[in-house]
N, CA, C and O atoms as a CHARMM CRD file, in Angstrom:
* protein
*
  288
    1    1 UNK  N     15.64800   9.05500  31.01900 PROA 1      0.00000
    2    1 UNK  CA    15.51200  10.38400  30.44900 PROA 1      0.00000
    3    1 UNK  C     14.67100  10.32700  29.17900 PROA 1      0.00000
    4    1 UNK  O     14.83900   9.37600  28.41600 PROA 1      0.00000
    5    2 UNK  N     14.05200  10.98200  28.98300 PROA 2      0.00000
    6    2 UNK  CA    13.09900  11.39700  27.93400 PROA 2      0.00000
    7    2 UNK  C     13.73100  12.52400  26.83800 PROA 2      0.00000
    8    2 UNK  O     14.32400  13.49900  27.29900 PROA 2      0.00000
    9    3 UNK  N     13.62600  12.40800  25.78200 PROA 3      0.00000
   10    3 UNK  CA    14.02700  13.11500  24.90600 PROA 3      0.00000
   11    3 UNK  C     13.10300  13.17500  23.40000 PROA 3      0.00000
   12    3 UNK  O     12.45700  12.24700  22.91400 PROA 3      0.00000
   13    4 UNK  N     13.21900  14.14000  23.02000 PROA 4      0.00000
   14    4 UNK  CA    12.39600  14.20300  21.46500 PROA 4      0.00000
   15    4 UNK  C     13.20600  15.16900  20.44500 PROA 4      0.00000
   16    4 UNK  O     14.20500  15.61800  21.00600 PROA 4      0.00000
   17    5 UNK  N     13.07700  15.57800  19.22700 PROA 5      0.00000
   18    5 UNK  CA    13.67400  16.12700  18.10400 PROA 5      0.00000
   19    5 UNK  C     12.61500  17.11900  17.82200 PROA 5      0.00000
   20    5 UNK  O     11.43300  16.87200  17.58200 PROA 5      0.00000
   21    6 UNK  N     13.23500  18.35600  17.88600 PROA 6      0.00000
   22    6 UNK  CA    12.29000  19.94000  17.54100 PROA 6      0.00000
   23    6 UNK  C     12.97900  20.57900  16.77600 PROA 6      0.00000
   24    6 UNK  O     14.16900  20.87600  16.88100 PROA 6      0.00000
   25    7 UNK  N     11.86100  20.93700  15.55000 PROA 7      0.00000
   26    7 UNK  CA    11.97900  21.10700  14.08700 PROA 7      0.00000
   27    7 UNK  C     11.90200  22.56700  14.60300 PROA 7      0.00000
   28    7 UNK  O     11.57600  22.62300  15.78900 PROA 7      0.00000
   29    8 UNK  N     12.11200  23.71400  14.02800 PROA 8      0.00000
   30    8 UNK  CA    11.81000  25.02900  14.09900 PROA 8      0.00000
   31    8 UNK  C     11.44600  25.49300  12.66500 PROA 8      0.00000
   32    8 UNK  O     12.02300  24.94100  11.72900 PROA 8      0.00000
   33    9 UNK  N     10.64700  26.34600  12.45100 PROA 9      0.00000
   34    9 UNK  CA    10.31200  27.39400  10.66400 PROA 9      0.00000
   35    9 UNK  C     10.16700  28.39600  11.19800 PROA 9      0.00000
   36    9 UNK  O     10.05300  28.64100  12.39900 PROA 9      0.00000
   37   10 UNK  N     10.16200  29.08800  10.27000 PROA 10     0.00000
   38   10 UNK  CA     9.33100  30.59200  10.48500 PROA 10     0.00000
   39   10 UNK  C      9.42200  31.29500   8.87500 PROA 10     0.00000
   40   10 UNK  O     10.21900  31.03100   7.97400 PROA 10     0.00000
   41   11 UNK  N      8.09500  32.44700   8.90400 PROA 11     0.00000
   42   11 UNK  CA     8.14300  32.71000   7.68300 PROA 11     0.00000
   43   11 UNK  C      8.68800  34.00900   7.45600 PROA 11     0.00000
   44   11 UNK  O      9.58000  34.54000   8.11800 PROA 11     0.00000
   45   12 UNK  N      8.04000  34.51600   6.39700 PROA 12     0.00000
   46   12 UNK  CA     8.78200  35.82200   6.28400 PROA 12     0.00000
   47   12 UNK  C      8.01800  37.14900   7.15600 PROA 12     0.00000
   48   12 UNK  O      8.49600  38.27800   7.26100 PROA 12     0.00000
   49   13 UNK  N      6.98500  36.77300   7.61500 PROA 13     0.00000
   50   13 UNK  CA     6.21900  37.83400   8.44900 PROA 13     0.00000
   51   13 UNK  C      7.33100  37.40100  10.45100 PROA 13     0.00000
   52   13 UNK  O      7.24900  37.90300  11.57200 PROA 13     0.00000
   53   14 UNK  N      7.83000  36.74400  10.09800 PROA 14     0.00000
   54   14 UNK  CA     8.79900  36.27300  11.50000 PROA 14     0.00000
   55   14 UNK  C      7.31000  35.32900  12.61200 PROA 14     0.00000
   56   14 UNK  O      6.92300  35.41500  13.77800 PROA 14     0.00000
   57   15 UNK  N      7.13900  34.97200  12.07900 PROA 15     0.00000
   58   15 UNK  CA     6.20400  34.00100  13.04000 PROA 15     0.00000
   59   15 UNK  C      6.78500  32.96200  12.73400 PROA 15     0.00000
   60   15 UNK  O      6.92000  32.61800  11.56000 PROA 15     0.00000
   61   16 UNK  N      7.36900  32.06900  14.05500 PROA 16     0.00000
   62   16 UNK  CA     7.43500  31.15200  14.16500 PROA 16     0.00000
   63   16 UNK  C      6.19300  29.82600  14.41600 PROA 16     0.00000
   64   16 UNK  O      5.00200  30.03100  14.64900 PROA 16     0.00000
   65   17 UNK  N      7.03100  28.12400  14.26000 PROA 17     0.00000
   66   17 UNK  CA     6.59800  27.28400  14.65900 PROA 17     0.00000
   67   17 UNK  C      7.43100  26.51900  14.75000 PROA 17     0.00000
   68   17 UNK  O      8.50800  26.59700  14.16000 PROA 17     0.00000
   69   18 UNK  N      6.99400  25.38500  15.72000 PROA 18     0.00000
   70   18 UNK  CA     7.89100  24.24800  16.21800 PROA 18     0.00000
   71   18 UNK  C      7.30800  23.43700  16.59900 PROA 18     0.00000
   72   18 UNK  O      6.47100  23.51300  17.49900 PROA 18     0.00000
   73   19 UNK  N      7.69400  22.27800  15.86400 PROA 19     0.00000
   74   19 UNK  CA     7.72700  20.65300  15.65500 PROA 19     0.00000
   75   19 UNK  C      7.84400  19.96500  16.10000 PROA 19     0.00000
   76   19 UNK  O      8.66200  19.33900  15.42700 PROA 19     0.00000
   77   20 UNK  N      7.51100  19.11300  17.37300 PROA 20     0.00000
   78   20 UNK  CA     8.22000  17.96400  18.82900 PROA 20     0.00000
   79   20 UNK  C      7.36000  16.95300  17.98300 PROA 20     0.00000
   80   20 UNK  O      6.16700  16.83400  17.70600 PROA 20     0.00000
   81   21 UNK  N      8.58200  16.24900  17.69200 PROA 21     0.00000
   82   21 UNK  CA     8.58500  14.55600  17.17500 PROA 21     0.00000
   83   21 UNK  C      9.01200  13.75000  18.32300 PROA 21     0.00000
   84   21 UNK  O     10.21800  13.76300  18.56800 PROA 21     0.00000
   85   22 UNK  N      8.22500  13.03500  19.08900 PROA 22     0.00000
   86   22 UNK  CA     8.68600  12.72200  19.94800 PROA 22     0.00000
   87   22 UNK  C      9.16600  10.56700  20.19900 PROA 22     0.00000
   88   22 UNK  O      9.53700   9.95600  21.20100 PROA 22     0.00000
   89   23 UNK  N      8.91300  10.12600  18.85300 PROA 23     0.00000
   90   23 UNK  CA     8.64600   9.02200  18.40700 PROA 23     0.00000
   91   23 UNK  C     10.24400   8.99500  17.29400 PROA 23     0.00000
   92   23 UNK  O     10.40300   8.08400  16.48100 PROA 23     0.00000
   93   24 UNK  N     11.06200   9.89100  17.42900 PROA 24     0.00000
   94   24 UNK  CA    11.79200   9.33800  16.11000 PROA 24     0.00000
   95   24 UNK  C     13.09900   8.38800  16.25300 PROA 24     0.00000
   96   24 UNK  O     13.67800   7.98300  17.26100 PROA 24     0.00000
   97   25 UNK  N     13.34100   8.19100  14.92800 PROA 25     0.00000
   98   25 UNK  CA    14.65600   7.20000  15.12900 PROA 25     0.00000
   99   25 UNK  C     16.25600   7.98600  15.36500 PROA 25     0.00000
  100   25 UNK  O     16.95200   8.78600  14.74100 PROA 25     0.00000
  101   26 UNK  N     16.34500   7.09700  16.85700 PROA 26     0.00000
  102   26 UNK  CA    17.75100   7.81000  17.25800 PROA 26     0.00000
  103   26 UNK  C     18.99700   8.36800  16.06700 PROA 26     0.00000
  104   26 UNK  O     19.73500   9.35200  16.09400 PROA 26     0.00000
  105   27 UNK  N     18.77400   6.83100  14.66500 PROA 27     0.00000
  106   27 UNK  CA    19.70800   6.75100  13.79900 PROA 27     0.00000
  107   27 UNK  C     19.75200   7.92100  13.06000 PROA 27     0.00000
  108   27 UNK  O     20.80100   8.13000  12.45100 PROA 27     0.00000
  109   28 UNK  N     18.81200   8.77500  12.96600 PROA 28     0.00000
  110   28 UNK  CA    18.63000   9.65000  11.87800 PROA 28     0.00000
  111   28 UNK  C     19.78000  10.25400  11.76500 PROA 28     0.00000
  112   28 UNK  O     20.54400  10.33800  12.72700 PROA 28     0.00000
  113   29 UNK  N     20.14000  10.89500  10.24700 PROA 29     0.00000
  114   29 UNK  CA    21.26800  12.20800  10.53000 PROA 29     0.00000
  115   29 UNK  C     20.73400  13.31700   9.87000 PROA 29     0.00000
  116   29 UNK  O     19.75400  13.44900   9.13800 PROA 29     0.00000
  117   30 UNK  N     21.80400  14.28100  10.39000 PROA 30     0.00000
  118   30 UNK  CA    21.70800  15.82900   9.99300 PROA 30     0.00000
  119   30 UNK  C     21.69100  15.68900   8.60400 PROA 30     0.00000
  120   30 UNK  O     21.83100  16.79700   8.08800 PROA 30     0.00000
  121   31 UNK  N     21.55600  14.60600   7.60800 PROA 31     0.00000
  122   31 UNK  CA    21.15400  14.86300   6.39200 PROA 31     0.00000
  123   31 UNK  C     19.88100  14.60400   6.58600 PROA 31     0.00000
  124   31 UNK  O     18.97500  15.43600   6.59200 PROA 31     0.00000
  125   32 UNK  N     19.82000  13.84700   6.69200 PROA 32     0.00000
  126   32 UNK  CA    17.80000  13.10300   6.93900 PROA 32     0.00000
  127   32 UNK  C     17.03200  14.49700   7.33000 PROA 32     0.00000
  128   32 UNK  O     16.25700  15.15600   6.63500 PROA 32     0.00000
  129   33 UNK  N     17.53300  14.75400   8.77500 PROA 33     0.00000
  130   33 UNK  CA    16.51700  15.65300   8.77100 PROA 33     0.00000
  131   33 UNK  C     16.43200  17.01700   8.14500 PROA 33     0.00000
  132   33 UNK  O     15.44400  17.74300   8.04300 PROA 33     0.00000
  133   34 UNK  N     17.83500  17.24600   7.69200 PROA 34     0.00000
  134   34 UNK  CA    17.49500  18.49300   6.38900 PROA 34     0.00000
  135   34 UNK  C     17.14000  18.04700   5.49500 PROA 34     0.00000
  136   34 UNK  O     17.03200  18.91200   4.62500 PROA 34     0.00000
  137   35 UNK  N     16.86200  17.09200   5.16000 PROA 35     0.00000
  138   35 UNK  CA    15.78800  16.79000   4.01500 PROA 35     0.00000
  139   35 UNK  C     14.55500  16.82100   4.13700 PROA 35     0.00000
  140   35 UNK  O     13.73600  17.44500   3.46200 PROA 35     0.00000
  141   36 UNK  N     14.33900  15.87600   5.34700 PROA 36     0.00000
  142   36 UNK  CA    12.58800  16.54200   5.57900 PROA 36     0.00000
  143   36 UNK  C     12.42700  17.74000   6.12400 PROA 36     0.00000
  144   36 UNK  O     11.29400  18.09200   5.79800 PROA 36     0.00000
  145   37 UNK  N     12.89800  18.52500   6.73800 PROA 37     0.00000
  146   37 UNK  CA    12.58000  19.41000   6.94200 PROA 37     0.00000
  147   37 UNK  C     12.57000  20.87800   5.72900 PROA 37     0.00000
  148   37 UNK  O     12.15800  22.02300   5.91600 PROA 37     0.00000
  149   38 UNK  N     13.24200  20.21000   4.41100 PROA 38     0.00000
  150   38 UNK  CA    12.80000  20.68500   3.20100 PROA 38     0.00000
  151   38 UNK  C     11.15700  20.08400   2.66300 PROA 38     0.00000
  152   38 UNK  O     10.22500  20.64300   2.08500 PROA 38     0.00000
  153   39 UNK  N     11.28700  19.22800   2.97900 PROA 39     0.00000
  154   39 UNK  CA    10.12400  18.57700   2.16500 PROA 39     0.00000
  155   39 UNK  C      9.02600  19.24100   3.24500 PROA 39     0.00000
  156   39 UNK  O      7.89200  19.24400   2.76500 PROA 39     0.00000
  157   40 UNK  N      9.09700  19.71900   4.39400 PROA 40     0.00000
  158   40 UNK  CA     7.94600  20.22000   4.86300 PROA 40     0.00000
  159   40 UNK  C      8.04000  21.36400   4.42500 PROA 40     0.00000
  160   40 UNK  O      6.89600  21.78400   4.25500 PROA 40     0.00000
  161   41 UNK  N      8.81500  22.14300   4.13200 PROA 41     0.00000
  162   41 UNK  CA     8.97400  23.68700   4.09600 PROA 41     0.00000
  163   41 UNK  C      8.23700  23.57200   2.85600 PROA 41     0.00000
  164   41 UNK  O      7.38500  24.44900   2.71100 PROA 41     0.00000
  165   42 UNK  N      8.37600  22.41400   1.58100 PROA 42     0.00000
  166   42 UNK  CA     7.91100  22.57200   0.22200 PROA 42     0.00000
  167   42 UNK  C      6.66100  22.22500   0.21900 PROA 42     0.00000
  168   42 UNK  O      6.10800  22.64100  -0.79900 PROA 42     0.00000
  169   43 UNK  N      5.95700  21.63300   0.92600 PROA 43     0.00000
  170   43 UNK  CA     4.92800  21.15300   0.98900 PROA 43     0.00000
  171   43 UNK  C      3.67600  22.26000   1.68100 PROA 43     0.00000
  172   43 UNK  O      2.45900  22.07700   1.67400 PROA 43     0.00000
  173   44 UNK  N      4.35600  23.29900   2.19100 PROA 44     0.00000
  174   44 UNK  CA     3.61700  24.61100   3.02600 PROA 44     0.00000
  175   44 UNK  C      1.66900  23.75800   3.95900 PROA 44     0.00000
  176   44 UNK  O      0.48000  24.07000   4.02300 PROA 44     0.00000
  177   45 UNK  N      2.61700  22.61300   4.45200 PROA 45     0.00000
  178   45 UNK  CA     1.26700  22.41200   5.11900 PROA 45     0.00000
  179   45 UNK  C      0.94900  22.98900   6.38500 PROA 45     0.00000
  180   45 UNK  O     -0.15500  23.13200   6.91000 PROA 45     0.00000
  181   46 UNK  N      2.39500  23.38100   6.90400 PROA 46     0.00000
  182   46 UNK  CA     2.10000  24.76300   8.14400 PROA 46     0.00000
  183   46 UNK  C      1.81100  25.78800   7.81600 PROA 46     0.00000
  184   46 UNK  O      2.38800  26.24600   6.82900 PROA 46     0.00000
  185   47 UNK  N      1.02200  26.41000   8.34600 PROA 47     0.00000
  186   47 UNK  CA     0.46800  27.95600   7.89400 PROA 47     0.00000
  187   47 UNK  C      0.12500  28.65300   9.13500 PROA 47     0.00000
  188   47 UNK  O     -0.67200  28.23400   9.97500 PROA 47     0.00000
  189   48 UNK  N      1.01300  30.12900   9.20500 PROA 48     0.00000
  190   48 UNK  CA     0.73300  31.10300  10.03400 PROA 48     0.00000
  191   48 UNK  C     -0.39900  31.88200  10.14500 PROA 48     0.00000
  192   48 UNK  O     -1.48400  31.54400   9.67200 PROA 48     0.00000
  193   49 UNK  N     -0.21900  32.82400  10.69600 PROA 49     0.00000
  194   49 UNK  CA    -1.77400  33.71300  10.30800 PROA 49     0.00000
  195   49 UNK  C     -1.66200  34.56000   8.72300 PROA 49     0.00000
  196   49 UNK  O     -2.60400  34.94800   8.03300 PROA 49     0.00000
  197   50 UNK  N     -0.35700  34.66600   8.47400 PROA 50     0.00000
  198   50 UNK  CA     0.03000  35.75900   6.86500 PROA 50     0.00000
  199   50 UNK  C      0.77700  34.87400   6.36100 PROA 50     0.00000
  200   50 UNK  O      1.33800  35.37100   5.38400 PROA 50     0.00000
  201   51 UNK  N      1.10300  33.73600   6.52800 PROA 51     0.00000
  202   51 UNK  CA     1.44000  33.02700   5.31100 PROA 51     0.00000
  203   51 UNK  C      2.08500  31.61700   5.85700 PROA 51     0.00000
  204   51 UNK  O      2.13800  31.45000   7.07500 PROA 51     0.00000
  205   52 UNK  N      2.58800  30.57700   4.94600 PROA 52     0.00000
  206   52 UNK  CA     3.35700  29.33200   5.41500 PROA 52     0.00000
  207   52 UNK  C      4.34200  29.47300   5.79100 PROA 52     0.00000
  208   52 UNK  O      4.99600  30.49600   5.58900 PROA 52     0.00000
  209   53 UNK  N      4.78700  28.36500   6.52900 PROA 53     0.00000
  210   53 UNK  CA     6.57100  28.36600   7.32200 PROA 53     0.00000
  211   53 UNK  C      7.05600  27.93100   5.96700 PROA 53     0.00000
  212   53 UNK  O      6.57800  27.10000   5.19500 PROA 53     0.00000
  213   54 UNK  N      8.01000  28.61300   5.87700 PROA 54     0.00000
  214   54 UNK  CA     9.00100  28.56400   4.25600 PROA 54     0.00000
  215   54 UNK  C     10.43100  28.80700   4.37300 PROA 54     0.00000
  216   54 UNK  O     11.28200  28.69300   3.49000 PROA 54     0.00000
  217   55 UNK  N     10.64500  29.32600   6.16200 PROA 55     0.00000
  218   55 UNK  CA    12.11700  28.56600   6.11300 PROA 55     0.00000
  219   55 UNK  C     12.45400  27.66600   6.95200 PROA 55     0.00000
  220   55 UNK  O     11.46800  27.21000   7.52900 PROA 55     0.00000
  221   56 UNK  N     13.53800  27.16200   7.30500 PROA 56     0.00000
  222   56 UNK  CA    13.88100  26.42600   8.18500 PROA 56     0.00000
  223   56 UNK  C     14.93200  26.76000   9.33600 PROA 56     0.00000
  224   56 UNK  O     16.09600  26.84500   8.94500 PROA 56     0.00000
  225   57 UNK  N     14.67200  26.98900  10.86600 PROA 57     0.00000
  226   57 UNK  CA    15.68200  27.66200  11.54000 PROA 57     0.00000
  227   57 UNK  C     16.49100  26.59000  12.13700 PROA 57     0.00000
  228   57 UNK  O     17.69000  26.43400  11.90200 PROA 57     0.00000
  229   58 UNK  N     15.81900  25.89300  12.88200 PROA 58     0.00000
  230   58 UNK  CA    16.51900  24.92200  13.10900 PROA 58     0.00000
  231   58 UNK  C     16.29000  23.36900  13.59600 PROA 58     0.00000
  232   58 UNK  O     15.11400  23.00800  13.56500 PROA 58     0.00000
  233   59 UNK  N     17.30000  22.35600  14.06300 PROA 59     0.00000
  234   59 UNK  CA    16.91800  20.87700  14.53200 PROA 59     0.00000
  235   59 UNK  C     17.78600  21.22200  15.96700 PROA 59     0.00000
  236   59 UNK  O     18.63300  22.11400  16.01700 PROA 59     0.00000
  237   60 UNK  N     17.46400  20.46000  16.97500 PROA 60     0.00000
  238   60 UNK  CA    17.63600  19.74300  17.69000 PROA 60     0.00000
  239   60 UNK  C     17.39100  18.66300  18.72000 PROA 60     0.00000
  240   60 UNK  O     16.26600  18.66300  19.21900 PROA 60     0.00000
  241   61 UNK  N     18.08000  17.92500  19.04400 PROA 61     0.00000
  242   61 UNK  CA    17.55800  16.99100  20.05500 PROA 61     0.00000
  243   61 UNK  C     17.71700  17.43400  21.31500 PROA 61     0.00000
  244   61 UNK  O     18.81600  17.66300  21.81900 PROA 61     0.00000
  245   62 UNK  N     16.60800  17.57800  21.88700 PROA 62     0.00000
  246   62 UNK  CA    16.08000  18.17800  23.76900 PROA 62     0.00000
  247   62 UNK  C     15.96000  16.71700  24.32300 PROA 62     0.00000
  248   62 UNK  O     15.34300  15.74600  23.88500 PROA 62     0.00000
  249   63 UNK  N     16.84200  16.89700  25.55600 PROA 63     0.00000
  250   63 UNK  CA    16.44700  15.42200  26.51600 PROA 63     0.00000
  251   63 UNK  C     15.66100  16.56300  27.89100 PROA 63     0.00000
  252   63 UNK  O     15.71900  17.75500  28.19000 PROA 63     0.00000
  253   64 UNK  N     15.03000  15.43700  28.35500 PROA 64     0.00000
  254   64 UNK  CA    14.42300  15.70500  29.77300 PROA 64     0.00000
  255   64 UNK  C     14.60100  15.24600  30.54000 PROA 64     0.00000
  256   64 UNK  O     14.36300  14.04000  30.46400 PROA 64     0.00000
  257   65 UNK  N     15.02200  15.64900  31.58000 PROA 65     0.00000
  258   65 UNK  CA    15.61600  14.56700  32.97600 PROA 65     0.00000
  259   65 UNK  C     14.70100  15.16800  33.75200 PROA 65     0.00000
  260   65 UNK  O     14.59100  16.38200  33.92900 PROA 65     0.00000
  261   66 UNK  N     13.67100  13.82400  34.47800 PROA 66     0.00000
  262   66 UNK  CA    12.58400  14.30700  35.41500 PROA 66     0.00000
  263   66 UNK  C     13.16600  13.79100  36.58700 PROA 66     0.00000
  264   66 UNK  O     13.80300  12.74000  36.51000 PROA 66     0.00000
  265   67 UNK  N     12.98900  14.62500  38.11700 PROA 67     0.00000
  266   67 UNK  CA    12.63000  13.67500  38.97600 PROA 67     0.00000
  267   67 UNK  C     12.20000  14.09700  39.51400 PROA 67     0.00000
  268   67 UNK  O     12.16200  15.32100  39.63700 PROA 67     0.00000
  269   68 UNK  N     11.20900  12.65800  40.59900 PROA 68     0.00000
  270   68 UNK  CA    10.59300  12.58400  41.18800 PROA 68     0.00000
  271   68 UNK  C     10.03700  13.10900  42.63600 PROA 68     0.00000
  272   68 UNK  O     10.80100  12.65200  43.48600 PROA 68     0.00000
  273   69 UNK  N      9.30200  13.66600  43.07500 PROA 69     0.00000
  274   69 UNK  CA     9.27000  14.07700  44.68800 PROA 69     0.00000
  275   69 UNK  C      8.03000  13.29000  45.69400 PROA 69     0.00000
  276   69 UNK  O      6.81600  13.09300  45.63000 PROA 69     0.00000
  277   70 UNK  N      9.19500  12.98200  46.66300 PROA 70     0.00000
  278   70 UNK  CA     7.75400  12.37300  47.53500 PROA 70     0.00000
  279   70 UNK  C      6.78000  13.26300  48.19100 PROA 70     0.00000
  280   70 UNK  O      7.15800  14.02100  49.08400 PROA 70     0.00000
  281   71 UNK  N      5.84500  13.23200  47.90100 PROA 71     0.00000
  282   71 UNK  CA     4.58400  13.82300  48.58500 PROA 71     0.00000
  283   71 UNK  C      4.29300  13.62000  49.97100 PROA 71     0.00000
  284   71 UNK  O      3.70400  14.53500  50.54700 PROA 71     0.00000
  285   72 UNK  N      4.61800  12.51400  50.66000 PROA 72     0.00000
  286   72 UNK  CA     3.75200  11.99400  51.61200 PROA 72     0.00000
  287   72 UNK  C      4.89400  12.53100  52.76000 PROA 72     0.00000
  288   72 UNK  O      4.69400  12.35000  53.96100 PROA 72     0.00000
């Protein structure tokens, strides 16, 4: 199974964005990533069309369970 960690913002005009980290460490915790996900909100390097993501909605971890089909 495949899985990754999706950050959510949005600003005050309600435009969202979202974040697929798909490389991170299982260990992390719900402090870790409310911390960076402050430090991105402070850093306003996302930007909507009327302004930066400046809040934070939410984290979670999405798994993917693929399978396969035979073709032949």
């Amino acid at each position: 199974m495949n899985s990754y960690l999706q950050l959510k913002f949005k600003n005050g005009f309600n435009e969202n964005f979202s974040l697929r980290i798909n490389n991170y460490n299982p260990e992390v915790t719900d402090a870790q990533i409310n911390q960076a996900m402050d430090r991105i909100v402070a850093s306003g390097i996302f930007t909507g069309k009327k302004s930066s993501y400046d809040q934070k909605v939410s984290a979670s971890l999405v798994t993917i369970q693929e399978k396969e089909y035979d073709l032949e």
